[in-house]
The first five atom37 places (N, CA, C, CB, O) and aatype in JSON, in Angstrom:
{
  "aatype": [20, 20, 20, 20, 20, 20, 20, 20, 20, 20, 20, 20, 20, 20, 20, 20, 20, 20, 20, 20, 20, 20, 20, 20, 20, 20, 20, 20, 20, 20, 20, 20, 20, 20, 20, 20, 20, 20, 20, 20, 20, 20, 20, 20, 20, 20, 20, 20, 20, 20, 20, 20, 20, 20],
  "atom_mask": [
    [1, 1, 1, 1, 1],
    [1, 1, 1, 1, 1],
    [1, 1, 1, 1, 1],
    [1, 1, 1, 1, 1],
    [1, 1, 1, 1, 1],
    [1, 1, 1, 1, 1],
    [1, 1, 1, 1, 1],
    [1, 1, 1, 1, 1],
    [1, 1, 1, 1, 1],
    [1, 1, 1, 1, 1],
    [1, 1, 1, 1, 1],
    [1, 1, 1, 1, 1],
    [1, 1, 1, 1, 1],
    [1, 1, 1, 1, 1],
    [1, 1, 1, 1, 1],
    [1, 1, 1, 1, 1],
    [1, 1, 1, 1, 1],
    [1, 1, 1, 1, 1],
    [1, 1, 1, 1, 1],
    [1, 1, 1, 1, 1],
    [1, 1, 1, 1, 1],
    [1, 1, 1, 1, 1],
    [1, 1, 1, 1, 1],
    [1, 1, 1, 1, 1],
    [1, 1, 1, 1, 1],
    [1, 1, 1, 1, 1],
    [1, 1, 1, 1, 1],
    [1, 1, 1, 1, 1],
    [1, 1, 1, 1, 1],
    [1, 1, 1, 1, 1],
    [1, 1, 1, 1, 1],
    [1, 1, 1, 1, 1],
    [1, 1, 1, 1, 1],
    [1, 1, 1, 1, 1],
    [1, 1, 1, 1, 1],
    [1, 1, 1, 1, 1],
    [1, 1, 1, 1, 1],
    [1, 1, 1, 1, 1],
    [1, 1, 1, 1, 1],
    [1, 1, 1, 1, 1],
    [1, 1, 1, 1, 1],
    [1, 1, 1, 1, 1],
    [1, 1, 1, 1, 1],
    [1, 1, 1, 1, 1],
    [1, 1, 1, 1, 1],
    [1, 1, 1, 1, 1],
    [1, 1, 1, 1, 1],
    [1, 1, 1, 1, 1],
    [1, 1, 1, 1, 1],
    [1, 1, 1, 1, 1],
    [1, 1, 1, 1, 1],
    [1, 1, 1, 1, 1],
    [1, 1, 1, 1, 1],
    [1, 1, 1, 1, 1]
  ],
  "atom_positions": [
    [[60.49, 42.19, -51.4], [60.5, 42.27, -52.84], [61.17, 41.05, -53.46], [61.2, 43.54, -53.29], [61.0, 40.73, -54.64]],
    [[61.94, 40.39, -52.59], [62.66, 39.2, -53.21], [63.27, 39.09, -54.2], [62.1, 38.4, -53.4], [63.23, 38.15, -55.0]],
    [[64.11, 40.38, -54.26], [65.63, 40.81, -55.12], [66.58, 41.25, -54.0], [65.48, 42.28, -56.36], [66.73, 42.43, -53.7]],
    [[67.11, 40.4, -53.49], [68.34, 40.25, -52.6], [69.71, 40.64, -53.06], [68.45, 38.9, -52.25], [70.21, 39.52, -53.12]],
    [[70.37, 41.21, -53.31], [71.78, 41.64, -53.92], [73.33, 41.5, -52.87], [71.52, 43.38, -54.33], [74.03, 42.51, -52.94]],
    [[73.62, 40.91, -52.39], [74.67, 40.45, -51.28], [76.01, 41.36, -51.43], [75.1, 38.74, -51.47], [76.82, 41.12, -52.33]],
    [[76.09, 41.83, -51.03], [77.82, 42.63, -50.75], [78.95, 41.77, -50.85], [78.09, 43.28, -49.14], [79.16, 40.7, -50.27]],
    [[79.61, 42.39, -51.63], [81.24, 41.65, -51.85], [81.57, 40.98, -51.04], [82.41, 42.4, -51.9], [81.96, 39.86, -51.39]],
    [[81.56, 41.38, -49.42], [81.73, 40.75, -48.08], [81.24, 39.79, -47.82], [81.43, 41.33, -47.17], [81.77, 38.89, -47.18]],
    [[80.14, 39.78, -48.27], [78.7, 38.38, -47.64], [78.36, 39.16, -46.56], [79.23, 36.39, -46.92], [77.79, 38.53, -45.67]],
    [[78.54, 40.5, -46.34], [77.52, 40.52, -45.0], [76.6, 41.0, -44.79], [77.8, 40.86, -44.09], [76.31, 41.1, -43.6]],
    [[75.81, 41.48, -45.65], [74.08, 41.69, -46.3], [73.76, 42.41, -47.0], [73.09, 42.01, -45.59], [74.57, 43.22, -47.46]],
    [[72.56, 42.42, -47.35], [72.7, 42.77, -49.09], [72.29, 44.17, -49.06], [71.57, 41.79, -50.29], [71.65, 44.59, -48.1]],
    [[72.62, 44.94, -50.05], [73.11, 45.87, -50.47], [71.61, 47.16, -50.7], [74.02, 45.27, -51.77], [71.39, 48.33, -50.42]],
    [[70.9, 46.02, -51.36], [69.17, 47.3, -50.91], [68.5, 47.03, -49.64], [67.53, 47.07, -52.12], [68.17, 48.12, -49.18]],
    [[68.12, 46.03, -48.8], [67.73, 45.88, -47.89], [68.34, 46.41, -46.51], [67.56, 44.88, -48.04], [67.79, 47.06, -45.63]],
    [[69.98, 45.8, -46.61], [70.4, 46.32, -45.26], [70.45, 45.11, -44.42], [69.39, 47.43, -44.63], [70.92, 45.07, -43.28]],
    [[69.91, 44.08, -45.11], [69.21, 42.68, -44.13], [70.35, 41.77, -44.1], [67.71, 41.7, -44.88], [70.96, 41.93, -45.15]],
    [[71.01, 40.74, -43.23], [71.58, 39.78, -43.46], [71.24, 38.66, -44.05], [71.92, 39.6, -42.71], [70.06, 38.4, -44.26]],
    [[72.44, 37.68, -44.47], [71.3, 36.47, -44.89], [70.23, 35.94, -43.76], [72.15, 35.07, -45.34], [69.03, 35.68, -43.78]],
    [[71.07, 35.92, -42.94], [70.12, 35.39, -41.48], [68.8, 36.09, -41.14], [71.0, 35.64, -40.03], [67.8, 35.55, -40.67]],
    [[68.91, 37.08, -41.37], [67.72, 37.91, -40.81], [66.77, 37.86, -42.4], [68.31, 39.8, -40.12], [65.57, 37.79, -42.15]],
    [[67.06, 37.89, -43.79], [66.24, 37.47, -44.57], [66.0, 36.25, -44.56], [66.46, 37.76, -45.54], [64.86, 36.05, -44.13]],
    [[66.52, 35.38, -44.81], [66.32, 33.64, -44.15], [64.59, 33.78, -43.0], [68.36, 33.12, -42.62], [63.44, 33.99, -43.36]],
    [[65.0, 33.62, -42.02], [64.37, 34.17, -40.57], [63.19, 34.8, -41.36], [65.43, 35.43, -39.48], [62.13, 34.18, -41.51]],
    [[63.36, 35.82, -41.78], [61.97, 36.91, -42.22], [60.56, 36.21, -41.79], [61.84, 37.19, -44.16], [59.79, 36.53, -40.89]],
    [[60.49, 35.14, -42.74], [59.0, 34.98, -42.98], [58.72, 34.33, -41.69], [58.5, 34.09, -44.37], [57.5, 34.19, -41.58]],
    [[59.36, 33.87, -40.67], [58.9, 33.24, -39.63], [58.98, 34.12, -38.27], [59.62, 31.99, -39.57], [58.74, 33.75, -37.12]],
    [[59.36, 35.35, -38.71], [59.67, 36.33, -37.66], [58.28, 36.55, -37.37], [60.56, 37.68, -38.06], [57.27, 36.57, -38.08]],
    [[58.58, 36.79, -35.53], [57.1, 37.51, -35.17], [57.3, 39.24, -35.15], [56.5, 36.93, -33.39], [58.41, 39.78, -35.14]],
    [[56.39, 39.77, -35.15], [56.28, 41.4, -35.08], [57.63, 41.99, -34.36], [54.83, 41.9, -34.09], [58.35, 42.83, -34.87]],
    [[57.77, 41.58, -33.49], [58.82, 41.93, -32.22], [60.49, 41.58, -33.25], [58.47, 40.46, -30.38], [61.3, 42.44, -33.6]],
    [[60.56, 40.33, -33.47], [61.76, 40.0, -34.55], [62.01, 40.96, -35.22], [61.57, 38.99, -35.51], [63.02, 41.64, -35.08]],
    [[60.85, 41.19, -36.35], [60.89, 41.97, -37.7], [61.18, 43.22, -37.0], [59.45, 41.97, -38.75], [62.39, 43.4, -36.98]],
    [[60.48, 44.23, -36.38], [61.45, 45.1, -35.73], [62.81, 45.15, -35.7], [61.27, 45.08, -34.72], [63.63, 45.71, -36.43]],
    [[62.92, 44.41, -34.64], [64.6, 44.21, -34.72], [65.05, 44.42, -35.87], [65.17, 42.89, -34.4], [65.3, 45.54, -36.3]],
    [[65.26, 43.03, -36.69], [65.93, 43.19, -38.02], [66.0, 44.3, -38.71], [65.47, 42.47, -38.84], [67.03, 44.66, -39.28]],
    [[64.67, 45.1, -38.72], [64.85, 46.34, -39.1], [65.67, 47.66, -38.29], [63.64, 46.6, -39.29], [66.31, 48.53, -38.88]],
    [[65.55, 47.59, -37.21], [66.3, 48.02, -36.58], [67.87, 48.13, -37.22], [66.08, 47.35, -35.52], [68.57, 48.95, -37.81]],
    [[67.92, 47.07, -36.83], [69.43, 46.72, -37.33], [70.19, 46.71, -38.55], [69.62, 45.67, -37.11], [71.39, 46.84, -38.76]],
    [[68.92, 46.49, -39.53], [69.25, 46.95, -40.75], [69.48, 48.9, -40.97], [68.0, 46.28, -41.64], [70.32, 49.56, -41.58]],
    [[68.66, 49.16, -40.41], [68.73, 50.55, -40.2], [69.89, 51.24, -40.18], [68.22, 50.83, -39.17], [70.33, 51.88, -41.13]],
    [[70.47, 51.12, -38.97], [71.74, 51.1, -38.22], [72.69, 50.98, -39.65], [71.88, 49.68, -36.95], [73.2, 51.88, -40.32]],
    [[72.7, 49.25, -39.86], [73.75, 49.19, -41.04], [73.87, 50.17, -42.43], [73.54, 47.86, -41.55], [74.75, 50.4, -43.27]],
    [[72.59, 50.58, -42.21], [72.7, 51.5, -43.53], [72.85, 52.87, -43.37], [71.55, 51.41, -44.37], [72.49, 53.65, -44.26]],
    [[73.5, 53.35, -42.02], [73.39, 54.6, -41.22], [71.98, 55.45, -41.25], [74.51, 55.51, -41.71], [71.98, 56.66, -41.5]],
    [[70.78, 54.72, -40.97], [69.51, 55.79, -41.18], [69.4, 55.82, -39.45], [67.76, 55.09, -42.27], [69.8, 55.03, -38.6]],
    [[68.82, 56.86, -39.39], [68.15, 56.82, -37.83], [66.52, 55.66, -37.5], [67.6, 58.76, -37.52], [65.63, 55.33, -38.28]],
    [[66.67, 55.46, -36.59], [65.12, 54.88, -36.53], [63.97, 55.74, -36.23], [64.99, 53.84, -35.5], [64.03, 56.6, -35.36]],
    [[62.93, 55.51, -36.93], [61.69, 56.35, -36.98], [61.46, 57.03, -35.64], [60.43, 55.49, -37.36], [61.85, 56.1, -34.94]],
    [[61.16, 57.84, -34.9], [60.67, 57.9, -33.21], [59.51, 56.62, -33.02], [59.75, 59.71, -32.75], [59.68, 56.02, -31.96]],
    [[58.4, 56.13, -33.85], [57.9, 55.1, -33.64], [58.56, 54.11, -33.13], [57.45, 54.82, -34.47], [58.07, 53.38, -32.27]],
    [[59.66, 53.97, -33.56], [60.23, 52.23, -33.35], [61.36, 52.61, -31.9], [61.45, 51.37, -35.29], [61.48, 51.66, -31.14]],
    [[62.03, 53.68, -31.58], [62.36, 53.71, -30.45], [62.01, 53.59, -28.84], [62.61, 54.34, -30.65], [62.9, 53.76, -28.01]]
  ]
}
């Protein structure tokens, strides 16, 4: 969506869940990457991951 909102901390933003690094990265991520990141964004935002992505 490319409305990024960053946390007081700097350590990623606040609707996504994403770091700068891993939004940075985004557009050059392959399938396997973008997973991840999501993954991980996941995590940071305490959601579980889909059973798909496990």
């Amino acid at each position: 969506m490319s409305v990024c909102r960053i946390a007081e901390d700097g350590d990623y933003c606040i609707g996504c869940f994403r770091t700068l690094d891993d939004v940075r990265d985004w557009s050059k991520a392959d399938n396997a990457r973008r997973r991840a990141i999501w993954a991980a964004a996941l995590h940071r935002a305490g959601a579980d991951l889909p059973k798909e992505l496990r």
